[in-house]
C-alpha positions in Angstrom: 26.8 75.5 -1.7 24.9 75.8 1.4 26.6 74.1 4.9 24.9 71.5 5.9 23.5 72.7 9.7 25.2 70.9 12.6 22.4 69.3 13.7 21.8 68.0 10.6 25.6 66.6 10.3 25.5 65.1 13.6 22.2 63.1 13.1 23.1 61.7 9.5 26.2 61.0 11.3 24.5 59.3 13.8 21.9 57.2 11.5 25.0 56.0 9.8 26.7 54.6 13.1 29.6 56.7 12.5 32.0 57.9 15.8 32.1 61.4 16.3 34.6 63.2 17.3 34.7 67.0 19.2 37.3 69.2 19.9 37.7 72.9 20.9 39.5 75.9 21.0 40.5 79.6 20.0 42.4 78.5 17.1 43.8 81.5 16.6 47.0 82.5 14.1 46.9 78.7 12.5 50.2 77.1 12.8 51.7 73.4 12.6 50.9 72.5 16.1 47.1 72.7 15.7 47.2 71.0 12.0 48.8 68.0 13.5 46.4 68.3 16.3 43.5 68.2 14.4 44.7 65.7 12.2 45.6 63.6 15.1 42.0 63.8 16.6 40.4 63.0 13.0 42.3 60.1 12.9 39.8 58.6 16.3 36.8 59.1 14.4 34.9 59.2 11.2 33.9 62.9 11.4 35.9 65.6 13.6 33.9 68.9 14.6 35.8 72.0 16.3 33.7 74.5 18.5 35.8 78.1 18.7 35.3 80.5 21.2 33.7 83.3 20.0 35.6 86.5 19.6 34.0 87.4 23.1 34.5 84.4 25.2 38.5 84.8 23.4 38.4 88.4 25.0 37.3 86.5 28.8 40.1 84.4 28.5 43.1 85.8 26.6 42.7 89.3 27.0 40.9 92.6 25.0 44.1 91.8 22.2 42.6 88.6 21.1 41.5 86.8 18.8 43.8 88.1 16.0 41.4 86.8 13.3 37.7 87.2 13.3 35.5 83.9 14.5 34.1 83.7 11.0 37.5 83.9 9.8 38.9 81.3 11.8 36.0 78.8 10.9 36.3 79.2 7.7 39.9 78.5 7.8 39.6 75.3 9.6 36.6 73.8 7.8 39.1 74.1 4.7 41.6 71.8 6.4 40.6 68.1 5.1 40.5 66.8 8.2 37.9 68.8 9.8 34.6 68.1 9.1 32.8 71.3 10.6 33.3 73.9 12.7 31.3 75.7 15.4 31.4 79.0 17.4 30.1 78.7 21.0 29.7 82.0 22.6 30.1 80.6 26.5 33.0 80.7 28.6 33.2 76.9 28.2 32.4 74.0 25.8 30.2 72.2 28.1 26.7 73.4 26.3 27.7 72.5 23.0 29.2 69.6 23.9 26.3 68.7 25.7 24.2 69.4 22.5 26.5 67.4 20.3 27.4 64.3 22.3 30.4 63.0 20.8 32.1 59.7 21.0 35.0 61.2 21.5 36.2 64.2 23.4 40.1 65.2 22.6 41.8 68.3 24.8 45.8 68.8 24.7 47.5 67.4 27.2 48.5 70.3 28.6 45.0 69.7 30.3 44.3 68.0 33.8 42.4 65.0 33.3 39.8 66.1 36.3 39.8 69.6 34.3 38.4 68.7 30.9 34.9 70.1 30.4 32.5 68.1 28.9 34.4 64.4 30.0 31.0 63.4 32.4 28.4 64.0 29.3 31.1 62.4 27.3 32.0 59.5 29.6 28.0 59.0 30.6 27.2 58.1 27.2 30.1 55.5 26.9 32.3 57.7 24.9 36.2 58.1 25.6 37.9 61.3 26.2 41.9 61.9 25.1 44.5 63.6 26.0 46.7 64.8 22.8 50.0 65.7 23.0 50.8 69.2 22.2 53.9 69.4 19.8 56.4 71.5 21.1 57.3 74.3 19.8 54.2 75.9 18.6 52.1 78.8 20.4 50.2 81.6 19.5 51.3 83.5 22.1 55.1 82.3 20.9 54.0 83.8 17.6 52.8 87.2 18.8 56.0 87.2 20.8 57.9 86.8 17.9 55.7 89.3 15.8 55.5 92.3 18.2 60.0 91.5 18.5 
């Protein structure tokens, strides 16, 4: 079966008055924290996308050891969680072009974020939409993870 292009998602989406909701992130090493996560930011919507940063933009921000898995990979992985509806690799630093190309209703970042440092919160906000802080459940990291690997 052929994905449906995320254009073509977001319009039918759209022409259906249905709320969209965005999220983003590396999404690296899957654990419980970002499962309820996600589920948490399906549950404000009627579809949820993710954008990952690419395998490059990871590299920027984390380091030349990251990602762990592959950008295909971790699409993949996430568009098989019910929950998430699709999922799309931006290659820039930050979200803001994507989410500028998307529009969503709704804009969900951890709350480990500053409100005033959320990317994409003016395009989301200038449309009407709402943006929301999620808690992050404790206990969960990546980095926690690799830690715990490399001991």
């Amino acid at each position: 079966m052929t994905p449906v292009p995320i254009s073509r998602l977001v319009a039918d989406l759209r022409a259906e008055g249905k709320t969209l909701v965005f999220t983003n992130g590396v999404f690296d090493l899957l654990h419980p924290g970002h499962v309820r996560y996600l589920q948490q930011a399906r549950r404000l919507g009627d579809a949820l996308i993710v954008g990952i940063n690419s395998d490059r933009s990871v590299r920027a921000i984390k380091g030349p050891q990251r990602p762990i898995t592959p950008e295909d990979e971790r699409a993949e992985i996430l568009e098989a969680l019910a929950c998430v509806d699709a999922a799309v690799v931006f290659d820039e630093d930050t979200p803001h072009a994507i989410i500028d190309s998307l529009q969503p209703d709704v804009l969900v970042k951890g709350a480990d974020w500053a409100e005033d440092a959320i990317i994409g919160r003016d395009i989301v906000e200038a449309r009407g939409g709402r943006v929301v802080r999620m808690p992050i459940e404790a206990g969960y990291s990546t980095t926690a993870l690799l830690r715990k690997i490399k001991a």
